[in-house]
C-alpha positions, 0 to 999 in steps of 0.5 A: 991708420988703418982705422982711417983708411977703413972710414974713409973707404966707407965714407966713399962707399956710402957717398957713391951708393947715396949719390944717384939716390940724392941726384933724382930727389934734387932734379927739377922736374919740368911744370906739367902745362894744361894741354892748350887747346888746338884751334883750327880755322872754323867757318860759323853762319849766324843768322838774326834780327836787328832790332831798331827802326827798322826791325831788320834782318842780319846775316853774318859770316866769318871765320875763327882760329885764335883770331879772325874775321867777319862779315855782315849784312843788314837789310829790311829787304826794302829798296823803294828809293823815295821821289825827292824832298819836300823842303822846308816847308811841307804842304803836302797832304800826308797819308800816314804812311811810312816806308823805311829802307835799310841796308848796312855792311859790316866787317871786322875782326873776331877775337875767340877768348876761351874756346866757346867765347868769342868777341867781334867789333867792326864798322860798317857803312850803308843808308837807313831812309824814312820817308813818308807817302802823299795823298798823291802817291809821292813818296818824300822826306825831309832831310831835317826829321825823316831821314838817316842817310848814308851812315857810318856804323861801329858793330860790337857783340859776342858769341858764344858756341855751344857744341856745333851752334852759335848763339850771338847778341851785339849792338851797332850805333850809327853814325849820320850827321849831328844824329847817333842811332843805336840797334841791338842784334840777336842771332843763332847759328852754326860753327863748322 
């Protein structure tokens, strides 16, 4: 009995020793988790060229956190607004020359996929007008062939942030009528 007693007492013993030991072996230890990047409201200006007819400039400016927005604007910086339509049937004497005015705004949302690569898309709305000079001095267009009026744009593209600068490249399609016209965009900037 005593024999008994005495394994039974170092069972126990061993068991009580060995205990904690087994217990931090079996305990789950949480994942260690990648540091998530901290994303703060960043302001970015990019400036650029549209690349169409016309060749224009393009502004843009916005904010970015994990999301965000934009704004921007699209201009050849021609206002001349032409002197009327020459109908159906043209008979003027042309010049040769062409003007075109263009002006188109653009807005939407900026999503940031990885912390230097962004996305935008958006629409835009504004007037894309080609008209044509007489020998007279007339400026006229024809609402069948030479003009792209009051149009409605979809803005697409990317950025991509390298240290504190910005490099974009996107594409806008227009919208007028019967008549889709397409524009590339290119530009570089600076994210805050």
């Amino acid at each position: 009995m005593i024999i008994i007693m005495k394994r039974t007492l170092t069972l126990l013993l061993i068991t009580c020793l060995t205990l904690p030991v087994f217990a931090q072996i079996t305990q789950r230890r949480p994942a260690e988790e990648a540091p998530k990047p901290a994303y703060s409201w960043q302001p970015f200006v990019v400036s650029g060229v549209a690349i169409g007819q016309p060749t224009s400039f393009r502004l843009q400016a916005g904010m970015v956190k994990r999301g965000g927005f934009y704004v921007a604007g699209t201009t050849n910086f021609r206002f001349a607004q032409p002197d009327g339509d020459y109908g159906d049937e043209p008979y003027y004497l042309w010049t040769g020359k062409h003007f075109y005015t263009r002006w188109i705004l653009h807005t939407g949302p900026v999503i940031r996929a990885t912390p230097n690569f962004m996305m935008y898309f958006g629409v835009g709305f504004g007037r894309c007008l080609l008209f044509n000079e007489t020998v007279s001095g007339h400026k006229l267009y024809s609402h069948d062939y030479h003009i792209i009026d009051w149009t409605l744009e979809t803005d697409f593209g990317f950025m991509y942030r390298i240290e504190s600068f910005v490099i974009s490249a996107g594409f806008s399609r227009g919208y007028t009528g019967n008549v889709w016209y397409p524009t590339g965009n290119i530009g570089l900037g600076i994210m805050f």
